[in-house]
MMTF fields as JSON, N, C-alpha, C and O atoms, coordinates in Angstrom:
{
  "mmtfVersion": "1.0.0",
  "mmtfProducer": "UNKNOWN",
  "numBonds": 319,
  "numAtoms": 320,
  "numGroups": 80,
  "numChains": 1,
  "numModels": 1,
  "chainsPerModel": [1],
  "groupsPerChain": [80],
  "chainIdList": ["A"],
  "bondAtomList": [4, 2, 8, 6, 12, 10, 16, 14, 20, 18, 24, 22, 28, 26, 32, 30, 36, 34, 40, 38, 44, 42, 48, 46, 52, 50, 56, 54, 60, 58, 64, 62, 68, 66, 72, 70, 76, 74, 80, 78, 84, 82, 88, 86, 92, 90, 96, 94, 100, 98, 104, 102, 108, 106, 112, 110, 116, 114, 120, 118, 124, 122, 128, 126, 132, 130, 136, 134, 140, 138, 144, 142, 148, 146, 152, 150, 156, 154, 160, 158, 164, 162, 168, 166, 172, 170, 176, 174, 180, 178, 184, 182, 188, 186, 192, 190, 196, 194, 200, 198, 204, 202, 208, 206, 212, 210, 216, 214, 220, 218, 224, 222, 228, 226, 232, 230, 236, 234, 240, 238, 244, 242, 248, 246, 252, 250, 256, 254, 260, 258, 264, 262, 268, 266, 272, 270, 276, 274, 280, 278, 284, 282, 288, 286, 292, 290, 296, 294, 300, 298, 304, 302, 308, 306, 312, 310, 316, 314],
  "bondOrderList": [1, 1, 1, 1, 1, 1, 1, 1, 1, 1, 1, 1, 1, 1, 1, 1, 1, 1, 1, 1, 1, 1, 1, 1, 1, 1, 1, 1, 1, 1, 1, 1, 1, 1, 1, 1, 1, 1, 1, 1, 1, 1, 1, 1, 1, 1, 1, 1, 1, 1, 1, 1, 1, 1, 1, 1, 1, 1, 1, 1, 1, 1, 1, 1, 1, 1, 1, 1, 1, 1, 1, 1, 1, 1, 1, 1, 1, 1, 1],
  "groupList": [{"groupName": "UNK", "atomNameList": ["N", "CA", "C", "O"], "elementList": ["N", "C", "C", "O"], "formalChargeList": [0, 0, 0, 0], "bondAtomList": [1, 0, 2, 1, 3, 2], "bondOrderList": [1, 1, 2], "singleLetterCode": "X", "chemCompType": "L-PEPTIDE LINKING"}],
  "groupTypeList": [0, 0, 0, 0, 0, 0, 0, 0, 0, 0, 0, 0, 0, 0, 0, 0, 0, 0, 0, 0, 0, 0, 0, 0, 0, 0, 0, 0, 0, 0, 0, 0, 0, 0, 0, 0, 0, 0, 0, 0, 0, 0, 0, 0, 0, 0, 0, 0, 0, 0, 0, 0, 0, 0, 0, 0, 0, 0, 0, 0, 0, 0, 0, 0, 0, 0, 0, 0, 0, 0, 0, 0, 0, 0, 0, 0, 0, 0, 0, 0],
  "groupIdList": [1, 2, 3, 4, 5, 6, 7, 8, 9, 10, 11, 12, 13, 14, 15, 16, 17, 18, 19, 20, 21, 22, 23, 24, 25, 26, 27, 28, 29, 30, 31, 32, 33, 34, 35, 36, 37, 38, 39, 40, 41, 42, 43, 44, 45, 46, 47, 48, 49, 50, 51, 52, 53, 54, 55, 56, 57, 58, 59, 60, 61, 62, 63, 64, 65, 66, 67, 68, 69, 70, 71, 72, 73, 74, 75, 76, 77, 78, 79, 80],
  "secStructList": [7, 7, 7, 7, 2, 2, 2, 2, 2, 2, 2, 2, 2, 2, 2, 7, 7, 7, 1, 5, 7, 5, 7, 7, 6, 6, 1, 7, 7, 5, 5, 6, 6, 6, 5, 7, 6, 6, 6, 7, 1, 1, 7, 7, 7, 6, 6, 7, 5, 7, 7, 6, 6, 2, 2, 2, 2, 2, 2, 2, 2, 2, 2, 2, 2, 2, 2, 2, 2, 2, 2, 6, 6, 7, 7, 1, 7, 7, 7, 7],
  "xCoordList": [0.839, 0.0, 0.878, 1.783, 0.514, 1.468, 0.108, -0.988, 0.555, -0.171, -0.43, 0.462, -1.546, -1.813, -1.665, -1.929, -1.16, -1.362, -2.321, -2.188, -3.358, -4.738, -4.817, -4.892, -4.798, -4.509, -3.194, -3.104, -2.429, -1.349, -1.836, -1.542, -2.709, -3.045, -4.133, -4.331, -4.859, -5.905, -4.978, -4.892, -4.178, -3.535, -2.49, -2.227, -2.089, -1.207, -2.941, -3.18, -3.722, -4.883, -5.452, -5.769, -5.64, -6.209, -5.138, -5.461, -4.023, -3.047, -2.252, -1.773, -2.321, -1.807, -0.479, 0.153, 0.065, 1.864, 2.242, 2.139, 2.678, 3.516, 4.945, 5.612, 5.261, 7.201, 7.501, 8.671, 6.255, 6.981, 6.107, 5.079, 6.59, 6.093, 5.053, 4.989, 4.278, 2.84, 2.019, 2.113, 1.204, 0.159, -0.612, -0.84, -1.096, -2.406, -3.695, -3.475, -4.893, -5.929, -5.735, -6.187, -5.189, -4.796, -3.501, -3.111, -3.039, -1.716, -0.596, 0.375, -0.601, 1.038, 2.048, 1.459, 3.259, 3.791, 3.713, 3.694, 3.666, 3.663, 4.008, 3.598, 4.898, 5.113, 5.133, 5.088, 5.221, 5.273, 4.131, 3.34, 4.114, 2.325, 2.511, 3.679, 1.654, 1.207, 2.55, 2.379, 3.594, 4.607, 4.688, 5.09, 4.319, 4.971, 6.092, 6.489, 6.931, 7.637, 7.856, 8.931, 6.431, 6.352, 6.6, 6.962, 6.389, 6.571, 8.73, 9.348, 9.062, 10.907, 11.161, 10.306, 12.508, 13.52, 12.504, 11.922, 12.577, 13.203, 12.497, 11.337, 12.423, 11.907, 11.148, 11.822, 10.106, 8.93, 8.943, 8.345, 9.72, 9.378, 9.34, 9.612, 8.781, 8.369, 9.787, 10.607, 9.719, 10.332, 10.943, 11.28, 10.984, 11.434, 10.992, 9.922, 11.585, 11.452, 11.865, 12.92, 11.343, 11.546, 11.7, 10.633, 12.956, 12.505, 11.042, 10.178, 10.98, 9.679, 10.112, 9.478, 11.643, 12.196, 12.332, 12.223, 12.703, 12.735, 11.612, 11.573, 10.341, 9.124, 8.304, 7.191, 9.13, 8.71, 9.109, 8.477, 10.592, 11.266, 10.669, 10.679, 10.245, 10.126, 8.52, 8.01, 7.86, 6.497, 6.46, 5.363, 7.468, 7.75, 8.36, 8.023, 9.219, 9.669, 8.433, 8.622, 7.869, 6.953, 6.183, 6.122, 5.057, 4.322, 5.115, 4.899, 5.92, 6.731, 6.863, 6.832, 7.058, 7.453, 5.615, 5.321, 4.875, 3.444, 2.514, 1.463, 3.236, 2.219, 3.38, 2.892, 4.398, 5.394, 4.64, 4.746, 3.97, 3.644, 1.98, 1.546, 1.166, 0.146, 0.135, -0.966, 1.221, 1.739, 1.746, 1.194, 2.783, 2.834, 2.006, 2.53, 0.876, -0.353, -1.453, -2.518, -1.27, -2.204, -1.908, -0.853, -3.181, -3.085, -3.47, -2.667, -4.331, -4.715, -4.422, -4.239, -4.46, -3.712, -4.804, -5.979, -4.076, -5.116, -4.742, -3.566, -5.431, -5.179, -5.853, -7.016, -5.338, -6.131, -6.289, -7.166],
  "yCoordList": [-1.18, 0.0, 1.235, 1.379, 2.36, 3.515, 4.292, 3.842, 5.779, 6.839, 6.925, 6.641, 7.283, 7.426, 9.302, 10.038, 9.653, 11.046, 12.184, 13.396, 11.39, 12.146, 12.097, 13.157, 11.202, 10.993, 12.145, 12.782, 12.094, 13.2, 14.56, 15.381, 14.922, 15.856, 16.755, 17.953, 15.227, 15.747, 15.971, 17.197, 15.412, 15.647, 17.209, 17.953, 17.442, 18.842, 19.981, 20.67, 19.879, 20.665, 20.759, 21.86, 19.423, 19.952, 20.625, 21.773, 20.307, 20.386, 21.885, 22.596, 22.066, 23.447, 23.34, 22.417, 24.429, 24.074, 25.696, 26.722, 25.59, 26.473, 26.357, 25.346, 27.366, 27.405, 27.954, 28.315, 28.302, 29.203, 28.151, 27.617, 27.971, 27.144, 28.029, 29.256, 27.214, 27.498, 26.245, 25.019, 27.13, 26.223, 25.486, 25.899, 24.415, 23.75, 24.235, 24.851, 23.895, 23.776, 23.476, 24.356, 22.476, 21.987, 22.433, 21.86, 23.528, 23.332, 22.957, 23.296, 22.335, 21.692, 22.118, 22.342, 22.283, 23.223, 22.153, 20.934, 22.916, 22.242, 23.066, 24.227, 22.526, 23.275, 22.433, 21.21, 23.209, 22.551, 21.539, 21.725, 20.665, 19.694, 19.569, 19.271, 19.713, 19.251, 18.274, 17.082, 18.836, 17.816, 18.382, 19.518, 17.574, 17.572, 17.134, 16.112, 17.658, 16.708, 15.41, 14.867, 14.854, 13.343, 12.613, 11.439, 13.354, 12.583, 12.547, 11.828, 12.935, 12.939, 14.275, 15.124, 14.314, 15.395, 15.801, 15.087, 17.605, 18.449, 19.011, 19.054, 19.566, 19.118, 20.829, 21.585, 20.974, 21.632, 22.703, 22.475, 23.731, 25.087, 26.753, 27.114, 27.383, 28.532, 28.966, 28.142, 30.148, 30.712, 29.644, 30.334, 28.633, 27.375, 27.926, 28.528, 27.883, 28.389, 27.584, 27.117, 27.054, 26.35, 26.34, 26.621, 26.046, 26.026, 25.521, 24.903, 25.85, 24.844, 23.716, 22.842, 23.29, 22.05, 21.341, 20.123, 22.632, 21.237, 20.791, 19.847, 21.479, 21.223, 20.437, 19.957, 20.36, 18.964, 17.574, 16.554, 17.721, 16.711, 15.956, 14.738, 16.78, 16.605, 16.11, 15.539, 16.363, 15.644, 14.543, 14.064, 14.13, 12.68, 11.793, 10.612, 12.315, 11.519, 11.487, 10.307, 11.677, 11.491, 10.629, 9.617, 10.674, 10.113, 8.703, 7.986, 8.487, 7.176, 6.566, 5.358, 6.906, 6.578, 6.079, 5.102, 6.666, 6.248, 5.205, 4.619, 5.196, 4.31, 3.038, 1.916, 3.071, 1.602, 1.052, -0.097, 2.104, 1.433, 0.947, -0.06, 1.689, 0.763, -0.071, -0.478, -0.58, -1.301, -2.436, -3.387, -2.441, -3.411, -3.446, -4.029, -3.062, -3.561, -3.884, -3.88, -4.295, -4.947, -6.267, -6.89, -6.631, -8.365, -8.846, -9.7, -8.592, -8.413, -7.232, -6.026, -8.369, -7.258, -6.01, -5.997, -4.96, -3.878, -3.216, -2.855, -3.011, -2.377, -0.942, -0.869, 0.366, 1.062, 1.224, 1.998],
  "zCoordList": [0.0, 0.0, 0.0, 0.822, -1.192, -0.91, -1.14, -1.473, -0.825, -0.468, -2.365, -3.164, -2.68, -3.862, -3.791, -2.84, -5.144, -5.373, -5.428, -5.263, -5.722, -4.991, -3.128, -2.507, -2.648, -1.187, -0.648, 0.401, -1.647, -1.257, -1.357, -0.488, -2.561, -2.447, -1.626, -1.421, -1.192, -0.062, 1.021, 1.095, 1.972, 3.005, 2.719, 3.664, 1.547, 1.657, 1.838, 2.83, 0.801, 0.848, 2.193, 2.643, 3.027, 4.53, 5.239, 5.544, 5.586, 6.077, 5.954, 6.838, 4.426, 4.164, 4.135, 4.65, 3.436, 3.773, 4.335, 3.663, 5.68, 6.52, 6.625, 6.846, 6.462, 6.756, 7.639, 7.77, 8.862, 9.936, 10.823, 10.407, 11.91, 13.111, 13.526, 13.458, 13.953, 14.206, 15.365, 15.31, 16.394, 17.189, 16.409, 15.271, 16.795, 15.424, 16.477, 17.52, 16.072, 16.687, 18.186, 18.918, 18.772, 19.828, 20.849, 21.867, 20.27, 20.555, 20.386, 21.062, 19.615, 19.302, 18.215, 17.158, 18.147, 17.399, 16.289, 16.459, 14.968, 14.051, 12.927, 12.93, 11.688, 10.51, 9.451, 9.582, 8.009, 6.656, 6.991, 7.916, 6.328, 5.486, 7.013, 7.265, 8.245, 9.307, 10.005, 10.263, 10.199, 10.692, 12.385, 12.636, 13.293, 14.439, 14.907, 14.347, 15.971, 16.623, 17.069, 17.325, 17.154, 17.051, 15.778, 15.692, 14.896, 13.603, 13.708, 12.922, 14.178, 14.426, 13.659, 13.404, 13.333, 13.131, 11.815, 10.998, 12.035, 12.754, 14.105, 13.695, 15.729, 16.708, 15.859, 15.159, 16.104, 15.759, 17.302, 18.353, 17.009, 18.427, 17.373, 16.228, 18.752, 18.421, 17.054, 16.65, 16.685, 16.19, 14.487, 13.524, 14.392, 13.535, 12.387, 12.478, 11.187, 9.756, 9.18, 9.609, 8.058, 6.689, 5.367, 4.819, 4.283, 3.102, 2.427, 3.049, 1.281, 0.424, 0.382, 0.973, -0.514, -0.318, 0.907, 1.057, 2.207, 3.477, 3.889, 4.678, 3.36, 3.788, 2.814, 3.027, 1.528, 1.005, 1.271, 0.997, 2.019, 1.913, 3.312, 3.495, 4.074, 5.619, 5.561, 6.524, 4.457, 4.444, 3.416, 3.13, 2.88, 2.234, 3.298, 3.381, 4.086, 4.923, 6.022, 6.315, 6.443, 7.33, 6.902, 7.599, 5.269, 4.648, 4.94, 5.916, 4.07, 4.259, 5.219, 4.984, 6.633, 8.07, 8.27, 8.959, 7.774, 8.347, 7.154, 7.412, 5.855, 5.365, 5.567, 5.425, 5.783, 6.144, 7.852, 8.279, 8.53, 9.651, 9.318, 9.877, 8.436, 7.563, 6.757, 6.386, 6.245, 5.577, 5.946, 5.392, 7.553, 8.455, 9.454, 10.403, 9.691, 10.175, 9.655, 10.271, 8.097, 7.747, 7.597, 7.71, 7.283, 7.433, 5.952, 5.574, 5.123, 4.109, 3.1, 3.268, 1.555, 0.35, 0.104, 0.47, -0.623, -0.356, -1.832, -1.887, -2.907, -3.646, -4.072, -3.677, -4.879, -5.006, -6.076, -6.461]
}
């Protein structure tokens, strides 16, 4: 299972792309396509600024880190 390109494009469209760190709804610092600190490097605090490129690169690497963990929790083939 990989993220299909429409699926990519819904998640940048909700998500939005920011290059300056920012609260979300909840609180939590977050920048570029919706990346937190939980998602790993780079740690997401006040003042934090981003290229377009690091904020593309930093929401491929995230995407990847989360459909490899849907990937491996499925049990059954899944096509789209």
């Amino acid at each position: 299972m990989d993220l299909s390109p429409i699926g990519e494009a819904v998640l940048i469209a909700r998500e939005g792309r920011r290059l300056k760190a920012y609260k979300d709804s909840v609180g939590v610092w977050t920048i570029g396509i919706g990346h937190t600190s939980a998602a790993g490097a780079p740690l997401v605090t006040a003042g934090l600024t981003i290229t377009s490129g690091q904020c593309d690169a930093i929401f491929e690497r995230d995407v990847q880190k989360y459909v490899a963990a849907v990937r491996q929790g499925l049990k059954v083939a899944v096509s789209q």
